[in-house]
C-alpha positions as CSV (number, residue, x, y, z in Angstrom):
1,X,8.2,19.4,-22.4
2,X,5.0,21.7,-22.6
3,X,3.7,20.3,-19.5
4,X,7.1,21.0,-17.6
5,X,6.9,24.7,-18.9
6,X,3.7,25.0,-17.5
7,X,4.5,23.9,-14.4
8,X,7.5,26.2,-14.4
9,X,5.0,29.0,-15.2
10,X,2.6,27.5,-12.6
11,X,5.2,27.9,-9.7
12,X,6.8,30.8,-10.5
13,X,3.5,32.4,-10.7
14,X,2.8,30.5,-7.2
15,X,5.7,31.8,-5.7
16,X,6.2,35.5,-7.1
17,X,5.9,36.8,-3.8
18,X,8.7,35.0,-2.3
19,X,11.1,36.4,-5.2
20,X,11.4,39.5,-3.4
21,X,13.1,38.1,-0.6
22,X,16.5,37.5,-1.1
23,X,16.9,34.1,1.2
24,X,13.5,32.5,0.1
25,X,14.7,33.5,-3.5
26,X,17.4,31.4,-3.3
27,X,15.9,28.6,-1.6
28,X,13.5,28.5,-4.6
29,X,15.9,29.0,-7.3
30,X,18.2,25.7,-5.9
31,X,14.9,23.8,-5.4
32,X,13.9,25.1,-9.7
33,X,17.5,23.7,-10.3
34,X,17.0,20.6,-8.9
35,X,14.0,20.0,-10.8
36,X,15.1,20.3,-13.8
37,X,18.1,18.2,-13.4
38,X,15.4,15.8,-12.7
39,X,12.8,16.0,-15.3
40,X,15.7,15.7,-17.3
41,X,17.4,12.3,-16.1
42,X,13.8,11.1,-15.2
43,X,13.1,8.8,-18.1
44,X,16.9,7.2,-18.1
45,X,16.8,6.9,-14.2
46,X,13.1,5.1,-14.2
47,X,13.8,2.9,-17.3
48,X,16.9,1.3,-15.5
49,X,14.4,0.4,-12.6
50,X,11.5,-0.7,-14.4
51,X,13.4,-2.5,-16.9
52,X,12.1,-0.8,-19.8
53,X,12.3,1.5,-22.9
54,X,12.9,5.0,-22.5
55,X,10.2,5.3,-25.5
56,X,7.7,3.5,-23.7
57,X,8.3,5.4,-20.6
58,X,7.5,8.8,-22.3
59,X,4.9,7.4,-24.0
60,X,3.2,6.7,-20.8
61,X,4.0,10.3,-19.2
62,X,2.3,11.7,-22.2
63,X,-0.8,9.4,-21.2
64,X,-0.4,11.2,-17.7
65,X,-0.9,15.2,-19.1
66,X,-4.6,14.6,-19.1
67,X,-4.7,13.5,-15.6
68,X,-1.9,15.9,-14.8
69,X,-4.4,18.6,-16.2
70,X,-7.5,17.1,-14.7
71,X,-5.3,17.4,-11.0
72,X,-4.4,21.4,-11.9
73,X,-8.0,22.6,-12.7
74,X,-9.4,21.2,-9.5
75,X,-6.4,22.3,-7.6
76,X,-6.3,25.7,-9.0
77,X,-9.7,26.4,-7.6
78,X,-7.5,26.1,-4.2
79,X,-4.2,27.9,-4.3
80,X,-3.4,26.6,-0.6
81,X,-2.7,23.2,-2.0
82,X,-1.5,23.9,-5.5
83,X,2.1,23.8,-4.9
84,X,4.4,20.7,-5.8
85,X,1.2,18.9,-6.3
86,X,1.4,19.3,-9.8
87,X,5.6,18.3,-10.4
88,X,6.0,16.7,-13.6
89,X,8.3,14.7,-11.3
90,X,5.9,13.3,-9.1
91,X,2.4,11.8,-10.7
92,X,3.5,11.1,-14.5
93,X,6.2,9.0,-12.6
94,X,4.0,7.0,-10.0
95,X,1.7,6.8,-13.3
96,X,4.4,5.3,-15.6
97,X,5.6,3.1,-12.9
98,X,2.0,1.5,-12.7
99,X,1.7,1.4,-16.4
100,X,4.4,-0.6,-17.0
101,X,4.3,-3.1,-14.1
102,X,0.4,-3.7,-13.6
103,X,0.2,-4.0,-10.5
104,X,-3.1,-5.6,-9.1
105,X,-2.9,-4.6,-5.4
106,X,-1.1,-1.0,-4.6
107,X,-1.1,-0.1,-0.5
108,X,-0.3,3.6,0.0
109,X,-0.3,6.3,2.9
110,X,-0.9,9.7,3.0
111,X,-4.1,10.8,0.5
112,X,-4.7,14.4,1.6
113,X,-6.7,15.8,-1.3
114,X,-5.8,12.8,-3.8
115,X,-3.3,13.7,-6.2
116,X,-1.0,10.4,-6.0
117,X,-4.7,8.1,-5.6
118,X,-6.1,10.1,-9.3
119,X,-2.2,9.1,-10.9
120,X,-2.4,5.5,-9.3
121,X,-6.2,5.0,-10.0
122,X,-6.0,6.4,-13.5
123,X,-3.1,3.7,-14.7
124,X,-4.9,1.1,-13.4
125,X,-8.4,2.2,-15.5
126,X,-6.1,2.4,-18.6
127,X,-4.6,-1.1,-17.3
128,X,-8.1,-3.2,-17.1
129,X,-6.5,-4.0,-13.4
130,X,-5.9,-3.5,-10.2
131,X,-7.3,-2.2,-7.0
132,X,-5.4,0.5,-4.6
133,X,-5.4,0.7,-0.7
134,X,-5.0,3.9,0.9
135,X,-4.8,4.9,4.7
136,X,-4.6,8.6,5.7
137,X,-5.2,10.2,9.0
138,X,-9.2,11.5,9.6
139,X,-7.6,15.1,10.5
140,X,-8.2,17.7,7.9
141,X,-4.6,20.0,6.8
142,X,-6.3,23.0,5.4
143,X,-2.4,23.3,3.2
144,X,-2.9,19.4,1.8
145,X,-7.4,19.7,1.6
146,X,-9.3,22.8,1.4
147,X,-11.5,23.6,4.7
148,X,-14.7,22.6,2.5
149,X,-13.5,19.2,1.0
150,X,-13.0,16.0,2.5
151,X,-9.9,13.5,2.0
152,X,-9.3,12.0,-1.4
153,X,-11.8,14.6,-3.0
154,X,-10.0,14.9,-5.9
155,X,-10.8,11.4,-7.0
156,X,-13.2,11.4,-9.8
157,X,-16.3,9.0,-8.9
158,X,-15.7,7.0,-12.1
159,X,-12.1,5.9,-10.7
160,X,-13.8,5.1,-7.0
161,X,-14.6,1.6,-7.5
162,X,-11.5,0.1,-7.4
163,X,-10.7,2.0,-4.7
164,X,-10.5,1.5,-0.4
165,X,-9.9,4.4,2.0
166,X,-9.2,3.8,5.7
167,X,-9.4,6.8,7.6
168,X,-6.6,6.2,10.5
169,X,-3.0,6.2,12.1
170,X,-1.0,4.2,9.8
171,X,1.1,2.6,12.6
172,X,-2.4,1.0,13.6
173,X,-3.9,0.4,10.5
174,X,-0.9,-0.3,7.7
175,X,0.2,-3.9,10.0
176,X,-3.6,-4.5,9.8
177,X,-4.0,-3.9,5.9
178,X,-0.8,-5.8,5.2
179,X,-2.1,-8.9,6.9
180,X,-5.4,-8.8,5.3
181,X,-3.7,-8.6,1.9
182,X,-0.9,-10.5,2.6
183,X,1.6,-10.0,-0.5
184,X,1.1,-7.1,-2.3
185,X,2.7,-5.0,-5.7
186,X,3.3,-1.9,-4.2
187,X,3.6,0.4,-1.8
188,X,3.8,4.1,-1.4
189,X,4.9,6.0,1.3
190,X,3.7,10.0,1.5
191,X,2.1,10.1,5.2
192,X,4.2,11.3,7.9
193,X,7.9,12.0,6.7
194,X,9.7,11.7,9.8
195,X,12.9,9.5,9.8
196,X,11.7,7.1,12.4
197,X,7.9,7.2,10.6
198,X,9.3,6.7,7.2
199,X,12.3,3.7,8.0
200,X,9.3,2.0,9.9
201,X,6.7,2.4,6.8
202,X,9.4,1.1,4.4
203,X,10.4,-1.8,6.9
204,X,7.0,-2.9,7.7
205,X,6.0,-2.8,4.3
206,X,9.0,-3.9,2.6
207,X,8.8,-7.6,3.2
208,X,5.1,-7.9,1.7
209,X,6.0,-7.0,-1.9
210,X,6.5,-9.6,-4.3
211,X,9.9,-10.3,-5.9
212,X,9.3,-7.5,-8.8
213,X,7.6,-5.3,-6.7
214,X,8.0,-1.7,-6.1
215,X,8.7,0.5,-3.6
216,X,7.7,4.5,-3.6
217,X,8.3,7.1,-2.0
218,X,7.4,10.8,-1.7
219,X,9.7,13.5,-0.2
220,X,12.8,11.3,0.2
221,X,14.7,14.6,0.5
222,X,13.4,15.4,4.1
223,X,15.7,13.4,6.2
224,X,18.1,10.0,5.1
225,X,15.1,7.4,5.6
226,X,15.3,6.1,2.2
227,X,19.1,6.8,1.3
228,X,19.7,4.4,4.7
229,X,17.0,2.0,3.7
230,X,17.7,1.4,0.2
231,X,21.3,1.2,1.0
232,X,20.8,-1.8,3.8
233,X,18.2,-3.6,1.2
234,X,20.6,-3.1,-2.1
235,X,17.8,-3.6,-4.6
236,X,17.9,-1.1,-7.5
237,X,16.3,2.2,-6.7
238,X,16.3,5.3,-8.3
239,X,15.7,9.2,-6.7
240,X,13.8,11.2,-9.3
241,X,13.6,14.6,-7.3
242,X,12.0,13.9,-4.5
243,X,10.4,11.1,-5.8
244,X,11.9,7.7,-4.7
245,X,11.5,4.1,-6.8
246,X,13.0,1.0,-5.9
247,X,12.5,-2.6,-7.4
248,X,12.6,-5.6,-5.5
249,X,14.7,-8.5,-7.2
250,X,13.3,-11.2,-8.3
């Protein structure tokens, strides 16, 4: 709970100067209220998927505060790419979800300054196992990496050896991964969040995860990519903000 207050002080404080502004006020206050809703339900909604105890699930998000902590110093130093970053909603989860399951090969897209990569990487140091697979584009987003940094900076060098960056378009280089590794745990989608982008990601990917497998996704609030998908698939899924998890059966 103290690391949700702080990251309700952390965006109010983010966002003061949008308070003014009646519309943007608004916007901010729904967006507030829909994270808490979440941080709320998030242990009952990810133990249903995962197919485990609530207690363990919340022991593992308490495992995430140091990294959580580790991601807000270094982002702090940058308040362009502070925001949302640092959602109790976001890493602890793609954290706990690793935890639990495992996994020994995780694909995902979209790095930027590598937020999700230090959550995915740091579960799998405390698990003894697995390596994870990451494809972002080579151009720099001065609102995702600061001018002076390069992609994935935020990774700390200790966590870097069971790591593999590809620096290109995902709709060349995913199908190109995905036949290299042939089946794989898991797979996260945070690169371009465009319905047709995002349906293609999940549909491409979908098919290589072994039965107990997850599926992620960031931002599933942008468009219906992942209500459609998930819907067509049936497998049981869960939206934690804007935060996406889905299980394949088996």
């Amino acid at each position: 709970m103290l690391q949700h207050a702080r990251h309700l002080v952390r965006s109010i404080a983010y966002n003061k100067g949008s308070l003014a502004h009646p519309v943007r006020a608004a916007g901010l206050a729904r967006a507030w209220t829909r994270n808490e809703v979440a941080f709320l339900r998030r242990t009952g909604r990810l133990s249903k998927v995962l197919g485990t105890s609530g207690k363990e699930l919340e022991r593992c998000f308490e495992e995430a505060r140091p990294v959580m902590e580790y991601c807000a110093g270094e982002l702090r130093k940058y308040s362009t790419v502070l925001p949302g970053l640092l959602n109790p909603n976001y890493g602890p989860v793609i954290y706990a979800a690793i935890r639990v399951l495992k996994p020994e090969v995780v694909v995902e897209t979209g790095v930027a300054s590598g937020t999700s990569s230090t959550f995915f990487l740091s579960a799998m140091e405390k698990n003894g196992t697995g390596r994870l697979y990451s494809i972002d584009l080579p151009l720099p987003n001065e609102q995702l990496v600061p001018t002076e940094r390069r992609t994935g900076w935020l990774v700390p060098s200790r966590l870097r050896e069971r790591w593999e960056l590809t620096l290109g378009d995902a709709k060349v280089e995913l199908p190109r991964l995905l036949d290299r590794l042939g089946t794989i745990d898991c797979f996260y989608h945070d690169s371009d969040h465009s319905y047709e982008h995002m349906t293609w990601e999940f549909s491409t990917s979908y098919p290589r995860i072994r039965p107990g497998g997850l599926l992620l996704s960031d931002d599933i609030t942008n468009n219906a990519a992942w209500k459609d998908f998930t819907k067509k698939i049936g497998d049981k899924s869960a939206k934690i903000n804007r935060t996406g998890v889905m299980r394949r059966r088996g």
